[in-house]
MARFI-432599 format. One record per residue: residue in one letter; x, y, z of N, C-alpha, C, CB in turn. Coordinates in steps of 0.1 Angstrom, whole numbers, plus 2048, in hexadecimal, padded with zeros to 3 digits. Atoms other than C-alpha are relative to their C-alpha. Glycine has a CB too. Layout:
N
AXYZXYZXYZXYZ...
//
This chain:
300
X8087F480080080080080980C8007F680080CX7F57F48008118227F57F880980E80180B7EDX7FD7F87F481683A8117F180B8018108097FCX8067F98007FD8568067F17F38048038097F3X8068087FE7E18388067FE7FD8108057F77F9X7FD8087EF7ED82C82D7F980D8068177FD807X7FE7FD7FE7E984D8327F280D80280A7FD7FDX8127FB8067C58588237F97F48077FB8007EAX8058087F67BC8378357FD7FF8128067F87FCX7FC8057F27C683785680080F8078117F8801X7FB7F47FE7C485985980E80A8067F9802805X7F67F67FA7E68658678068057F680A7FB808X7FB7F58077E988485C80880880B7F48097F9X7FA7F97F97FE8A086A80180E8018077FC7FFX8047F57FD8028C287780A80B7FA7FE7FF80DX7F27FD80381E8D48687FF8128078057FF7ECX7FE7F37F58268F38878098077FC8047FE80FX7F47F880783590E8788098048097FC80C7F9X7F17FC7F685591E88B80680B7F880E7F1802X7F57F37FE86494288B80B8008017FF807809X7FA8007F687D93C8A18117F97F77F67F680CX7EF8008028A693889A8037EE7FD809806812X7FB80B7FA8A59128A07FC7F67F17F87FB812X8068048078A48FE87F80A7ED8007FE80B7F3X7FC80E7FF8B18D787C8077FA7F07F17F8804X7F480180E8CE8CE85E8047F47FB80D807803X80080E8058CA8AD85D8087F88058027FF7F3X7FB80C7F58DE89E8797FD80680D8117FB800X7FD7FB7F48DB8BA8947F680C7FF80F804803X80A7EF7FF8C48D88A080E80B8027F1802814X7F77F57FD8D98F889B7F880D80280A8007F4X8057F27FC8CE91C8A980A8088097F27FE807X7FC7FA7F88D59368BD7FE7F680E7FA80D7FEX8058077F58C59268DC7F97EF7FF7F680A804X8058088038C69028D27F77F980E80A7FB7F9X8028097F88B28E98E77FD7EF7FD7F5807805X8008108058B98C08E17FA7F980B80F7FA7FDX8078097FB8A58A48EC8087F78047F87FC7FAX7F380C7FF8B48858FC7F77F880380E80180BX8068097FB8A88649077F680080A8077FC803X80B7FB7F688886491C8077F480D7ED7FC7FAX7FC80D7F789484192F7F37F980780D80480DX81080780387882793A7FF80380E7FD7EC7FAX8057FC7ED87483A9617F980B80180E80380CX8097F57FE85E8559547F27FD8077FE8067F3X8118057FB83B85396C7F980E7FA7FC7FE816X80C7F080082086E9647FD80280B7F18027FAX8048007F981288097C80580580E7FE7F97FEX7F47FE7F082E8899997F580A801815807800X8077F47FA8218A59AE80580B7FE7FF80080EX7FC7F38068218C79A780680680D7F380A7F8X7F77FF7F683D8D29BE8108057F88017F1809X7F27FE8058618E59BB8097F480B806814802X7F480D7F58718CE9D67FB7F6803804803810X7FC81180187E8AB9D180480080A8097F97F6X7F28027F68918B09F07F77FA80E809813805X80B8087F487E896A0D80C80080B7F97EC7FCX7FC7FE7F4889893A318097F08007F280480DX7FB8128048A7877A328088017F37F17F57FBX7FD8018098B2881A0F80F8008017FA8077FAX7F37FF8048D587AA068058047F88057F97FFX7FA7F880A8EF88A9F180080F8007FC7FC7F6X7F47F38008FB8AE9E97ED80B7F98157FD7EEX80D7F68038D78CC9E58098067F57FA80C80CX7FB7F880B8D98D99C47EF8077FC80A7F67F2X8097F680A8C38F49AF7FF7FC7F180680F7FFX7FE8008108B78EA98E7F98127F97F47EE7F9X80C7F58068A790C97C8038047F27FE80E809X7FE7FB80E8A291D95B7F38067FB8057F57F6X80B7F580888992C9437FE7F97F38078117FDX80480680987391C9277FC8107F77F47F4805X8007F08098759379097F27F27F481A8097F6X80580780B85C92F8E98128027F67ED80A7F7X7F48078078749278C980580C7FC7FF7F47F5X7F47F980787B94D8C280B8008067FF80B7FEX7F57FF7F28949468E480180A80780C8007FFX8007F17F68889678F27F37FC8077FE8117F7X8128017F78619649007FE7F78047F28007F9X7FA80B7F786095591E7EC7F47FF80780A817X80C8097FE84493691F7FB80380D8027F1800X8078017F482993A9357F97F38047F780B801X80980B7FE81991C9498037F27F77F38057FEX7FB80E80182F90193C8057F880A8088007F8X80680A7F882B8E294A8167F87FD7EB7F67F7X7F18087FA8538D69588007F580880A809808X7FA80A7F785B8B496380B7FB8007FA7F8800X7EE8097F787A8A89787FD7F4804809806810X7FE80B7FE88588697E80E7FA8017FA7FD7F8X7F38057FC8A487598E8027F580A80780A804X7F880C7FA8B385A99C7FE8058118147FF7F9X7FE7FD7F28B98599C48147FE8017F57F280AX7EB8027FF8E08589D28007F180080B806813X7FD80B7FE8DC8339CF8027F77EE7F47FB80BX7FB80680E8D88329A97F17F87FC8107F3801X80B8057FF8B68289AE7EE8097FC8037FC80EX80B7F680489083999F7F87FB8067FC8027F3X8088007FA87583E9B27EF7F77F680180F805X80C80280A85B82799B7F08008038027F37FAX80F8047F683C81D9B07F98058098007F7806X8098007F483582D9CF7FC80C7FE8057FE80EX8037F580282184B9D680680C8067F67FF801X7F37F87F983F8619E58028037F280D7F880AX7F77FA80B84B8659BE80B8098057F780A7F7X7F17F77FB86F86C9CD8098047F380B7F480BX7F67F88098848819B97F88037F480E7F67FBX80880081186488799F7FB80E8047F27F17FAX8087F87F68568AA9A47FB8077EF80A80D80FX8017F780A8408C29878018108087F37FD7F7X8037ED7FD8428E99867F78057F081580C801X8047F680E82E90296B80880D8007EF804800X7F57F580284591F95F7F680D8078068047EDX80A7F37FB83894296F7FF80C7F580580780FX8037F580B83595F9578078087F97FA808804X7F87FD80585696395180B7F97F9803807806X7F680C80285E9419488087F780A80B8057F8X7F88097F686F9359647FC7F9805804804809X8088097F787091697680A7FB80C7F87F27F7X7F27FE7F488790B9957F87F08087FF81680EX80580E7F68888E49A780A8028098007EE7F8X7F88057FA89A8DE9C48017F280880280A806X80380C7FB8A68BD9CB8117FD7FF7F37F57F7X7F58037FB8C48A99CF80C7F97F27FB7F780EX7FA8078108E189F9B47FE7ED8028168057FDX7FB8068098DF87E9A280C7F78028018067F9X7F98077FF8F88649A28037F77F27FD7FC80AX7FD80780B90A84E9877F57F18018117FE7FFX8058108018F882E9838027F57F47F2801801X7FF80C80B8FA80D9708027F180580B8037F6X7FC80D7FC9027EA96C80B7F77FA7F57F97FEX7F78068079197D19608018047F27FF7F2800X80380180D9277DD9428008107FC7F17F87FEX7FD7F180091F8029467F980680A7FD8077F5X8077F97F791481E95A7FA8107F680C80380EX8067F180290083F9538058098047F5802803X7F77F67FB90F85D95A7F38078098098097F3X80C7FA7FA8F88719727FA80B7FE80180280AX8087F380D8DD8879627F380280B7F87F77EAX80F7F97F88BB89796C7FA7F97F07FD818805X80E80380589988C9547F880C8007F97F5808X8047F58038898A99477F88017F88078077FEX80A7FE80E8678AB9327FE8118027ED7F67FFX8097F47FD8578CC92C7F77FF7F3807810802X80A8018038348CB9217F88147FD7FA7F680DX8067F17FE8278ED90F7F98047F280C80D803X8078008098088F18FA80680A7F37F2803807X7F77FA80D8148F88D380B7FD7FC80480B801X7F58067FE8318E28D88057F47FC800800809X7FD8107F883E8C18D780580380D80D7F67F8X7FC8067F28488B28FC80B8027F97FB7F0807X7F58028038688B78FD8097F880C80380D7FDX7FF80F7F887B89591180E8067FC7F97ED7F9X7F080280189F89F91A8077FC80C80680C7FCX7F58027F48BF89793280580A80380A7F87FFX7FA7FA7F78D08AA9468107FD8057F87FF80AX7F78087FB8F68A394C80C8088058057F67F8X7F87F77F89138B39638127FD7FA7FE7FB812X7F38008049368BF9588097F880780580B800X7F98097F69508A99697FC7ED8037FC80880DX8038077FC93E88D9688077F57F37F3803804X7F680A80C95886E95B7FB7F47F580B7F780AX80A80B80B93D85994A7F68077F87F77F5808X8067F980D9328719328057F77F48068107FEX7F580580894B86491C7FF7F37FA80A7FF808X7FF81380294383E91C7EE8007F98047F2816X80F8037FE91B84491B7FA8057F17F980880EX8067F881290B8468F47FA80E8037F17F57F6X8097F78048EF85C8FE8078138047F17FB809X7FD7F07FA9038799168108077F48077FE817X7F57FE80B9228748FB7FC8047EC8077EF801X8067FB80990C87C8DD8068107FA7F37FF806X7F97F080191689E8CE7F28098038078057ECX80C7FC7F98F18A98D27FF8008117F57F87FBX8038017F28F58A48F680D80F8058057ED808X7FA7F27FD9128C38FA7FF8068067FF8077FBX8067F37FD8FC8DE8FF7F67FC80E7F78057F1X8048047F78EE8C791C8067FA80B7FA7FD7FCX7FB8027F490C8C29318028088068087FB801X8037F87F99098D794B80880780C7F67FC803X7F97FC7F691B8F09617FB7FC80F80180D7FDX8048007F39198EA98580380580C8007F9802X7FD7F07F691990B99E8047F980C7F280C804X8038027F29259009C380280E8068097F5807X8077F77F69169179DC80880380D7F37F9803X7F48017F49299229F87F57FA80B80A812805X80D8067F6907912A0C8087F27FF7EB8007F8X80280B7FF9158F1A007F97F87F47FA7FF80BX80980980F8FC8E99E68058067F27ED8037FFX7F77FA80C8FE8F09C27F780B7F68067F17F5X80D7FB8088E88FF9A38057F97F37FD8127FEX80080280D8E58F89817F38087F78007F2800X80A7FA8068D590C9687FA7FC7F280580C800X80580680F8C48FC9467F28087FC7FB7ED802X80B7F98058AD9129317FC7F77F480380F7FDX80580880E8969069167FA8067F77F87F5801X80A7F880C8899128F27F97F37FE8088067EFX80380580786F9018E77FD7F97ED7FE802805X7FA80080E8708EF8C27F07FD80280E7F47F8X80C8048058538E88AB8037F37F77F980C7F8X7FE81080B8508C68967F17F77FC80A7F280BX80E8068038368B08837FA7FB80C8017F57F7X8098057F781C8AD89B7F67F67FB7FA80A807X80D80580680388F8917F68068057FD7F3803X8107FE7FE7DE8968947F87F18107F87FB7EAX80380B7F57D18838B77F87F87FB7FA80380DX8088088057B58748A48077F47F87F78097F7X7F780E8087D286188D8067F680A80F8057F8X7F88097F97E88558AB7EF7F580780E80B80DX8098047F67C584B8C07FE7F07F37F080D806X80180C8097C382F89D80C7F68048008057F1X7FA8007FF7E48288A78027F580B8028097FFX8048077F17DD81C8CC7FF7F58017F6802807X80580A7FC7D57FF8DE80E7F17FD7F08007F7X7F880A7FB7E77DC8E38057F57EE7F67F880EX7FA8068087FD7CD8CA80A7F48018038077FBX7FD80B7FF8087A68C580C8027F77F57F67FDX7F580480782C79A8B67FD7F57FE80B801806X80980B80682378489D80B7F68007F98047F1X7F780E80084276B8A58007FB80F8118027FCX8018027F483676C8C87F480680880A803803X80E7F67FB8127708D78028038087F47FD804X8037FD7F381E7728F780780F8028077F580AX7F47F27FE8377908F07F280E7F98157FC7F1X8087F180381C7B38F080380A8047F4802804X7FA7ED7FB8217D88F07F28097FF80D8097F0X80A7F78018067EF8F98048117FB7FA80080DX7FC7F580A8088108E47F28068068027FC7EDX8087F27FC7F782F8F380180E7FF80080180BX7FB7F48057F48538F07FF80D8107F68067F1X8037F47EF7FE86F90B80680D7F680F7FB814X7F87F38078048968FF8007FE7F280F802804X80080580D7FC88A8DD8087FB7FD7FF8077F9X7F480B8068168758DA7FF7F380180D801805X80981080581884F8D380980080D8027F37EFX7FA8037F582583B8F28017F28017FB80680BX80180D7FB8328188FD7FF7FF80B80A7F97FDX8008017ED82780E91F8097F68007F27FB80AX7F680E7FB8407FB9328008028108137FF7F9X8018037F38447F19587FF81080A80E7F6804X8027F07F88448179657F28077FA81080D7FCX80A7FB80683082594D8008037F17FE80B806X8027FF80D83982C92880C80B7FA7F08037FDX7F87F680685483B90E7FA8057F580E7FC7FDX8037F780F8498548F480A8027F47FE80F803X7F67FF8118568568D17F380A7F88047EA7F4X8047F580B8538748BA7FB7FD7F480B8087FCX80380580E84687389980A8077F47F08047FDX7F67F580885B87B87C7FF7FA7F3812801805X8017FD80C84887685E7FC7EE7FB8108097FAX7FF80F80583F8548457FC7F780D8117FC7FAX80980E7F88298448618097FC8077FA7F27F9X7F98087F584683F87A80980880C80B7F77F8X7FB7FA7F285284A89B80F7FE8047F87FA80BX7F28047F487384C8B07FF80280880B803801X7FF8047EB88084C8D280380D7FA80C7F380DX7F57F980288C86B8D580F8018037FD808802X7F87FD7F88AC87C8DA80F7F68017F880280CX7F380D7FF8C38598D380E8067FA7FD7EF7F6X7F080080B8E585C8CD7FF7FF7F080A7EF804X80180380B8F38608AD8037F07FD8098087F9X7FC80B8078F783E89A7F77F680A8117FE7FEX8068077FC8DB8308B37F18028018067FF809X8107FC8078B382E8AB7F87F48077FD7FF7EBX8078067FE8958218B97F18027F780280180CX8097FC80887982189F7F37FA7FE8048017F7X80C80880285681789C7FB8057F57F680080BX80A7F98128428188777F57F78008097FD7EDX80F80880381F80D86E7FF8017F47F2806806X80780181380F8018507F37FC8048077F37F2X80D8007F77EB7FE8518017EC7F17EF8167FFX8048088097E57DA83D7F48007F98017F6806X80F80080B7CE7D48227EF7F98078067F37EFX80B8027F87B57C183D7FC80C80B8027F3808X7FF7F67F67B97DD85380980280A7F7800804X7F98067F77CE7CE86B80A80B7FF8037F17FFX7F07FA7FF7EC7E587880A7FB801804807809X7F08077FD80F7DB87680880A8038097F87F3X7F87F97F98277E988F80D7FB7FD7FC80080DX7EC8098038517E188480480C8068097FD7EAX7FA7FC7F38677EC8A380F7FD7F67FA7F6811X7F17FD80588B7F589580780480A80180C7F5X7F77FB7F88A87F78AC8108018067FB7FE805X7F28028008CB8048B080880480C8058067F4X7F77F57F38E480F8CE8097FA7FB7FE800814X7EF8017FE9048138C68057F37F28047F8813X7FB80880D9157F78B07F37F38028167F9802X80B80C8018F77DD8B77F18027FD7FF7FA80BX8128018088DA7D98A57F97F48018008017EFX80C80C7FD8B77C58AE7FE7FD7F87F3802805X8098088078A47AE8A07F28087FB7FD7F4808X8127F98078857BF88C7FD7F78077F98017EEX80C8047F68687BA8A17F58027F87FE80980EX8097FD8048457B88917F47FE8068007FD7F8X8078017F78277BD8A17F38047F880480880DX8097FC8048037BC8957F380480B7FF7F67F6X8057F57F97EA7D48A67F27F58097FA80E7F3X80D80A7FB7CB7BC8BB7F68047FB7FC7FF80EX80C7FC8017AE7BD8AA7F48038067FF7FB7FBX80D7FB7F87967BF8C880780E8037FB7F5810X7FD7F67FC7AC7DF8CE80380A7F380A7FE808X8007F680C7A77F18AA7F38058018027F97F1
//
């Protein structure tokens, strides 16, 4: 089935958001005055934290720091008002708060009227496992009508596993390693501002065709549920679900991956109707097995 066909069928159509603003994309990298790059969301995003500037609980361990900054729209001057900022981080143990209703280290803020937003909570630590570690970052969406979500990291100068780690070693990641003020208090700051970008937005009516629970047809037992939050498509998994952008030809990515590493989902709509979902995936020098997945029919 040619493309235009899939596409007059199934309806996903799309939104194309115009943009003013300095920040345009050259075909490996966003370049501007005030760029702002995406990075890996990682599978410990929850919805929902409480709307709160302090992560900082009674008991807490490790070194008080200041995260703050200012959400501009994409000319990189006008500050956003009442965008929706969420933080997320590890504990000093290397450990994320998934389940309970404390959401430790998870807090939202909305910008105030001059853009600003300000968390205080505690730094981060390296973490990992056999094999490798992560260098220690903050988890950063911001949510702001007119937008895509924008899903980035956070990572500190000095820190010796930058170096080894695809996503913070990226060249898109740069502009997101981060100075880190100490305070003669003891604690620290860090300042990260954000432009927002514009990008093909689907139509919610396309992704909502999209939805619902899909079988791997070399394996019944192996299913992926496919949902939509913020108009975006979503995999649920044991926390709650990773989002992938849209970028055109019926198929999604993760965002934000390293160069020379991709996570991709594409649909075709079949001639019975049936969806076919093919899961593409690369980190680094290893590449998956295509995955195929056809959509449940009690869930079309």
């Amino acid at each position: 089935m040619k493309r235009r066909d899939f596409i007059f069928n199934s309806g996903l159509s799309v939104i194309a958001v115009s943009s003013s603003g300095f920040i345009h994309f050259d075909g490996q990298k966003f370049i501007g005055d005030c760029e702002t790059t995406t990075d890996i969301l990682g599978p410990f995003y929850r919805p929902d934290s409480p709307v709160r500037s302090s992560l900082v609980f009674p008991g807490a361990k490790g070194t008080p720091v200041e995260l703050s900054g200012k959400i501009r729209h994409t000319d990189c001057v006008t500050p956003y008002v009442n965008a929706k900022v969420e933080l997320w981080h590890c504990d000093s143990e290397g450990q994320y708060d998934n389940s309970t209703q404390e959401f430790r280290y998870r807090g939202t803020v909305f910008t105030d009227d001059k853009g600003n937003y300000k968390f205080n909570t505690m730094m981060p630590v390296p973490y990992g496992g056999v094999g490798f570690i992560r260098p220690a970052h903050f988890h950063l969406m911001v949510t702001a009508k007119g937008y895509m979500p924008l899903v980035t990291q956070l990572y500190f100068e000095g820190d010796e596993h930058i170096k080894d780690d695809p996503a913070s070693s990226a060249a898109t990641s740069k502009s997101r390693i981060l100075k880190v003020q100490k305070l003669k208090s003891g604690s620290q700051k860090i300042v990260y501002n954000v432009s927002m970008t514009t990008n093909l937005v689907p139509e919610s009516a396309s992704l909502d065709k999209l939805t619902g629970t899909y079988t791997d047809i070399s394996d019944a037992n192996k299913k992926m549920e496919i949902f939509k939050k913020d108009n975006t498509l979503w995999i649920k998994n044991e926390v709650f679900g990773e989002g992938y952008k849209y970028i055109g030809e019926n198929s999604f990515e993760s965002p934000g991956m390293p160069d020379g590493s991709y996570e991709k989902l594409s649909f075709v709509l079949k001639p019975e109707g049936v969806i076919q979902m093919t899961i593409e995936s690369k980190w680094g020098n290893k590449r998956s097995p295509i995955s195929i997945f056809l959509k449940d029919k009690s869930a079309t």
